[in-house]
Each structure stands twice: as C-alpha cells, then as structure tokens.
C-alpha positions in Angstrom: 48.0 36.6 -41.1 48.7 34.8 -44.0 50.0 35.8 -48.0 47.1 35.1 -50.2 46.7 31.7 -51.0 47.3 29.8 -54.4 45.1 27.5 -56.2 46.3 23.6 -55.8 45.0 21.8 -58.6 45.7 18.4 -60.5 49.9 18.0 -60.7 51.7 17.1 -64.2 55.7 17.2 -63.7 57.0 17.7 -67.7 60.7 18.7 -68.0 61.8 21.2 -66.4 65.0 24.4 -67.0 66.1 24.4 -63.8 69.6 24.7 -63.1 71.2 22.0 -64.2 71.2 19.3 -61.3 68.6 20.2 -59.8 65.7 17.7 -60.3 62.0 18.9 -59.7 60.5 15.9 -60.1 62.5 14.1 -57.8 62.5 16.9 -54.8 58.8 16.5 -55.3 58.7 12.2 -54.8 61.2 12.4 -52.1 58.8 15.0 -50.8 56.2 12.6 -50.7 57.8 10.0 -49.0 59.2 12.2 -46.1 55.9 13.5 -45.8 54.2 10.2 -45.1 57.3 9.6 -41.5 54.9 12.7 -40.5 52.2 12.5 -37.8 51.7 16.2 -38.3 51.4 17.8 -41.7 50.4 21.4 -40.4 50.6 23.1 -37.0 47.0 24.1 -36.9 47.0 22.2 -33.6 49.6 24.0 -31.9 47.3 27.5 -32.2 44.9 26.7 -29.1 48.5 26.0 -26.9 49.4 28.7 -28.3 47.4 31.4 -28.4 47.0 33.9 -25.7 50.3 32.4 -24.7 53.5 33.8 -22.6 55.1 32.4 -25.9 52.5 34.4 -28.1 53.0 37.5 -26.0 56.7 38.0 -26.2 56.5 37.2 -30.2 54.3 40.1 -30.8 56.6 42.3 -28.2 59.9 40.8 -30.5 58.4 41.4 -33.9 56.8 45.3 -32.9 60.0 46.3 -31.3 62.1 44.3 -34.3 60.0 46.4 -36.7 60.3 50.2 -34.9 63.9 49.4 -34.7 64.5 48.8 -38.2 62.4 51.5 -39.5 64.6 53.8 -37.0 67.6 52.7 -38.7 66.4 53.3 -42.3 65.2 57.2 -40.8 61.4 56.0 -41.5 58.6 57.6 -39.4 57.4 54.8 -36.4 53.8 55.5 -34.7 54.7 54.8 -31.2 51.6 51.9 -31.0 51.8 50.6 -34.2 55.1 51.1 -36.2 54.0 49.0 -39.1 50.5 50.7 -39.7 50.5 51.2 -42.9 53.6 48.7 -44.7 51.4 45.6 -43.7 50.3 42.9 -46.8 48.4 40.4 -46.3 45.0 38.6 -47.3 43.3 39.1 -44.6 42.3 43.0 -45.0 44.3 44.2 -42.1 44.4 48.2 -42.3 45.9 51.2 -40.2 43.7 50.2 -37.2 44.7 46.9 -36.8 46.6 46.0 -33.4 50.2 44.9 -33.8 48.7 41.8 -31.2 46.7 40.4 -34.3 49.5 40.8 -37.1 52.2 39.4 -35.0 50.4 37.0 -33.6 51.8 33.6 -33.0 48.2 31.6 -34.5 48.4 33.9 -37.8 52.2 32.2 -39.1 51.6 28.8 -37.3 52.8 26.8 -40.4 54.6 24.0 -41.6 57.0 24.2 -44.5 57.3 21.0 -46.5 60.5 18.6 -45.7 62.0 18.3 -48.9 65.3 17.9 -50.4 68.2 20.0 -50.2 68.5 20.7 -53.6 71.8 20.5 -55.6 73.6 23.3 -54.2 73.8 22.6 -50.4 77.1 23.2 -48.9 78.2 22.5 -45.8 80.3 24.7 -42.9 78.2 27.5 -42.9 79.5 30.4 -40.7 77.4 31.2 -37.6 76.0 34.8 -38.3 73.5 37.0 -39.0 74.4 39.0 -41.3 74.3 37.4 -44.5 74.6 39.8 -47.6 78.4 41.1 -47.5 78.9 42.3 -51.1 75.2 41.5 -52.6 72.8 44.2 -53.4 68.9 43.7 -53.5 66.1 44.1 -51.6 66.8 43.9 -47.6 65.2 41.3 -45.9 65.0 40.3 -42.0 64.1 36.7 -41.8 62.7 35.6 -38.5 62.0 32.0 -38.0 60.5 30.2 -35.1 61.2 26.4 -34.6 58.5 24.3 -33.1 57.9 20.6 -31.9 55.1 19.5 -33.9 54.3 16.9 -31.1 54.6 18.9 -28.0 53.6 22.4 -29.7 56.5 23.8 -27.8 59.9 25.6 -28.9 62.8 23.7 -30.0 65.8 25.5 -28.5 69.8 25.2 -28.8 69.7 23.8 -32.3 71.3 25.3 -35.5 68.7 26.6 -38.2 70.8 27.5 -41.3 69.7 29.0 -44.4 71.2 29.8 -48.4 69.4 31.2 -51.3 70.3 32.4 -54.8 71.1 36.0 -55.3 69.1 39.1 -56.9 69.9 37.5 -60.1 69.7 34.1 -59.7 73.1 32.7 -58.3 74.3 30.6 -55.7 77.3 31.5 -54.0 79.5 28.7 -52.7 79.6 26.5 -56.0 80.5 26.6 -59.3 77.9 24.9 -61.9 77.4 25.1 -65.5 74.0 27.5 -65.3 74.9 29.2 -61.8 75.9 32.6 -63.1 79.7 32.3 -64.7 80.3 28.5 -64.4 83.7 29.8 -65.5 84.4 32.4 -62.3 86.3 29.7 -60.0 86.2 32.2 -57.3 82.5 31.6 -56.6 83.4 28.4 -55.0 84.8 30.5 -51.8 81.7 33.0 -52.2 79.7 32.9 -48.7 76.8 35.4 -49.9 73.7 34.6 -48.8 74.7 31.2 -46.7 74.7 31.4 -42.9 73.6 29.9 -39.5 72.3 30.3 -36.3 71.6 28.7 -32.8 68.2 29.2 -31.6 66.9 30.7 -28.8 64.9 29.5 -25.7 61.7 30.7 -27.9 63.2 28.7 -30.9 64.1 31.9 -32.6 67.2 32.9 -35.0 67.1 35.5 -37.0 69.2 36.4 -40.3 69.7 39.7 -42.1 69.3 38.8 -45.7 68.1 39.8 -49.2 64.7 39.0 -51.2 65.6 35.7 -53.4 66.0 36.3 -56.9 64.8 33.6 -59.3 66.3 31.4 -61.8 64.8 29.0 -64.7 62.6 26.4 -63.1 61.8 27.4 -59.7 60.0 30.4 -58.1 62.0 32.4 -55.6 62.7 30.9 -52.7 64.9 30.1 -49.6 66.0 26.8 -48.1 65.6 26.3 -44.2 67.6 23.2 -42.9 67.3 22.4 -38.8 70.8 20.4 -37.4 70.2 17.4 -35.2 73.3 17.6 -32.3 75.5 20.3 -34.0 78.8 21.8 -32.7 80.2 24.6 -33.4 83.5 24.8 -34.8 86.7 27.2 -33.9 86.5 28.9 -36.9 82.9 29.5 -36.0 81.2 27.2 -38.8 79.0 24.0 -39.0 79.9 20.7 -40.2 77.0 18.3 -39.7 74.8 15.4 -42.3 72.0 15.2 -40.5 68.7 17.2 -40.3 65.8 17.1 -38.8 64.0 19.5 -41.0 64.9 20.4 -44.8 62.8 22.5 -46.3 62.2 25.9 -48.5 59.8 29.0 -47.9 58.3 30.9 -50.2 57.0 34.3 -50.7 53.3 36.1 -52.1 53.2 36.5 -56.0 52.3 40.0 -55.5 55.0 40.5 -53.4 57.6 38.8 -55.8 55.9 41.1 -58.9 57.0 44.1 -57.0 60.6 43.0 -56.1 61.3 41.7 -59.6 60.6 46.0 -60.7 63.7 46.9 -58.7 67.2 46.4 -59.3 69.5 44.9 -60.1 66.7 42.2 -59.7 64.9 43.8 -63.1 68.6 42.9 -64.5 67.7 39.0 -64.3 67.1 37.5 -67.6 66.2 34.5 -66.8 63.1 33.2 -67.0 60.9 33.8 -64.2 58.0 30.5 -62.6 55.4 31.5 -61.5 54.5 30.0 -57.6 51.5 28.5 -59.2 54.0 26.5 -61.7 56.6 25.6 -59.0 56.1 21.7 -58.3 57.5 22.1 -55.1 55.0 24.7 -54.1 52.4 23.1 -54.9 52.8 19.8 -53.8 53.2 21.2 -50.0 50.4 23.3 -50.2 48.2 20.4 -52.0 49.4 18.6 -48.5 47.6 21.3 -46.5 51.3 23.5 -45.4 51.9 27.0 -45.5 55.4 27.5 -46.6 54.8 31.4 -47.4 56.5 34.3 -45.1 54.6 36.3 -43.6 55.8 40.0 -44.1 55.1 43.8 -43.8 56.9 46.7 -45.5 58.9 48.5 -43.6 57.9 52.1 -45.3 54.1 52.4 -46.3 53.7 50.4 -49.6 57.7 50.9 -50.9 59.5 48.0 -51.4 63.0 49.5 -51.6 62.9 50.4 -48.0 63.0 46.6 -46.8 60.9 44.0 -45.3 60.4 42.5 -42.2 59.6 38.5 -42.6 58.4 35.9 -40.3 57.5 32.2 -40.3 57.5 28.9 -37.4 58.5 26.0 -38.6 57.1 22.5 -37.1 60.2 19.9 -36.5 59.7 16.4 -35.9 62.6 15.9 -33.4 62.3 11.9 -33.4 63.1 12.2 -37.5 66.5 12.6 -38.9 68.0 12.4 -42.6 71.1 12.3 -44.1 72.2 15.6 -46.1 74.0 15.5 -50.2 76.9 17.9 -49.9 77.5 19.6 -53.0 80.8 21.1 -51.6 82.2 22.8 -48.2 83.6 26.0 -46.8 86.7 26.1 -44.6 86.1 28.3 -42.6 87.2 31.6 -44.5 84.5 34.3 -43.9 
C-alpha cells in the first residue's frame, strides 16, 4: 500500500524560513547530484524477487504480530485474523476484509527514499536503542524500516540504521541553534530525545519506538534515516562513524499529518506549518520517481491518539559512501 500520492509539478526554490542553517535549496542540488552515482532510483525491480517470497512471508507474520502486540499493550480490541481491520489508511481502498498478506506485503512499501543531505542538525554518537522518546510527549509511533541492496534486491544485514527528528513542537534535541526552540537553554546540547540507533537484522530490519514529527518553518514533518558503512559499537554503547551509505528523510500522508497536528501538545506549535506539496525536498524525490512516505495503520479504528504502526524499505547502494557534517556529538551520557 501506499499514502496517497502528491502532485510533482514544475520546481521554483525562493527563500525559504527554515531554521536557520538549514539550506533547502542546497539539500535539493546535492540531492541531485547523489542521485545521478545511482543505477537504481526506485525498487520497483526488487517486487518480482520479492514477492511471494520467504522474505515477504515473515514481513507480513512481523508486522501482524507487531501490530496485535501493540494494540494488546494499549488494552485495544485485536480480531484474532486481522488485528488492524479497521485503523488501516491508505489510497488504495483497503477495508475490513482486506487480508493482513496484502497490507503488509513486502511489494506494497518497496520504496526508495531520496539520498540527500544530512541537514544542519546531525550529531553524531547516537546511543544504540530503541526506545527513543524519554521525556517527549506526542503521538506514539513504531517505526519499522527494512534495508535493501538495490542491486541484488536482497537484505542488507549487520549495519547500523540511525534516525533523529524534531519534537511535537518543532525541536531538535542535541544542539543548541538560534531558531531550535530556546537557543538560550544550554542544556539542550546533552538532550538525546528523539536520536537513536540500531543494528539490523538478518531481514535488514531495526525498529525504533518513537513519536510523530512535529514541524518547524520551512519543511514539512519529517524524519532523517542515515545507514553506517563499517560501524562499531562503542563501550558506552554509542556510534561514532562519517560515512554513510544512505542519507535520507521519510515523510508522512498530508491527511495523516492534518490529524496529528489537532492533538497535543502538537496543536501548541506556532510555527508555521509546509505543506508536503511545498517541501522542495519532497518533491524533488518524488519528481525522481521515489516513494519516501511511510506506510502506516492506526492502531485503534480511525483515532490517532492511540498510536501508529509505521513501515518503509529503504534501497542502499552498498558500493556508495559519503562523508557526514557533524553539527555536534554526544558522549555517551544516556
């Protein structure tokens, strides 16, 4: 399945209110010329390998289960077939009938997010965990994301996929920057909110525990994805490593993003919210045939508040590397 899809017309790249550093225009070019090292700008020939696969088969088993488990949790009401019958969103008008085989299945989020770059508020020594919201309030989110070669169609296992996104308002943990919340809290420098890593499994799998991203002036909610070429793990259980092999940011459905921004504290934000059809990093990897949107069902009928689940694959190229800007690091505190 896929979120509905958005109209990819003519670019113009004015100035933009992002927060300050962070330069569209230039996370668009660079996009561009990464793109271009790329035999592969989808994975829409990966689905044939794929589907009706051993790998297809235990992603719909992981996802169903994943689902029923959560909605367990949360004291929600599972059917025993189908625990997601009714919380599924999509445009492709599945309804109550429709087997958990064709939502979860591996051909329906066989995408490609675009390689861009790591925007101005990367920082480096993530902890390795799964659990990522600590203090933070917002809609609950479990991310899963699936890492694939985009020459051999098959899973990339044993590497570190890390991710970090603004809060339900807007912020970045891990920095301090005129425009990121109060540039003059100095404590948000050892914030780890929202930032974490994992190693993936033998299906290419990690998984993170997370919130909905809120949104900030410039750029429509989103979360950055980066895939580490060669990592080791630290003592203190953190990351320290300047190459990639995949950089990029997913996205989420406008309707979707309409409903989050009612709750709170995300209807707190006063900052001016993009639209994804006014994002220029959107648009210039979906003009480029991608599909950086998660797929996603509700976890309790049509309510938001109870949680999502999320999924997406990512296609790596494993022969391509790229050096990372480090705004700042961690140490190792948790």
């Amino acid at each position: 399945m896929r979120i509905a899809a958005l109209f990819v017309g003519t670019l113009a790249f004015g100035p933009v209110t992002a927060h300050p550093g962070e330069d569209i225009a230039k996370e668009v070019a660079d996009y561009e010329v990464t793109l271009m090292q790329f035999s592969h700008r989808s994975l829409g020939h990966c689905i044939d390998k794929i589907k009706g696969s051993a790998l297809e088969a235990r992603s719909i088993v992981r996802l169903t289960e994943l689902a029923a488990s959560l909605m367990k949790k949360r004291g929600l009401v599972a059917r025993d077939d189908e625990p997601i019958d009714k919380s599924h969103k999509s445009d492709a008008g599945h309804t109550s009938d429709t087997p958990a085989s064709e939502i979860f299945g591996s051909n329906a989020s066989c995408v490609l997010a675009p390689e861009v770059i790591e925007g101005p508020y990367y920082v480096a020594g993530e902890s390795i965990r799964k659990y990522l919201v600590e203090t933070q309030q917002g809609v609950e989110l479990l991310l899963d994301i699936q890492v694939l070669n985009t020459e051999t169609c098959d899973p990339v296992p044993g590497v570190y996929v890390e991710v970090w996104q603004a809060n339900s308002t807007g912020v970045y943990g891990g920095i301090v920057a005129e425009g990121d919340g109060n540039s003059n809290d100095k404590t948000n420098a050892k914030k780890s909110w929202l930032r974490g890593i994992q190693n993936s499994t033998e299906d290419g799998i990690v998984q993170f525990h997370t919130l909905f991203p809120g949104h900030y002036p410039g750029r429509a909610p989103h979360i950055h994805v980066m895939v580490h070429v060669n990592a080791t793990a630290l003592q203190n259980h953190t990351i320290h490593d300047n190459n990639a092999y995949h950089n990029g940011q997913i996205f989420f459905d406008q309707g979707l993003i309409d409903e989050v921004e009612q709750q709170w504290p995300y209807n707190t934000n006063q900052q001016a919210l993009l639209l994804n059809t006014d994002d220029g990093i959107l648009q210039a990897a979906m003009g480029h045939g991608s599909d950086p949107f998660v797929n996603y069902v509700y976890l309790n009928g049509n309510d938001v508040k109870d949680g999502l689940l999320g999924w997406i694959s990512f296609g790596v190229n494993t022969s391509f590397t790229k050096s990372i800007h480090i705004a700042g690091e961690y140490h190792g505190w948790n």
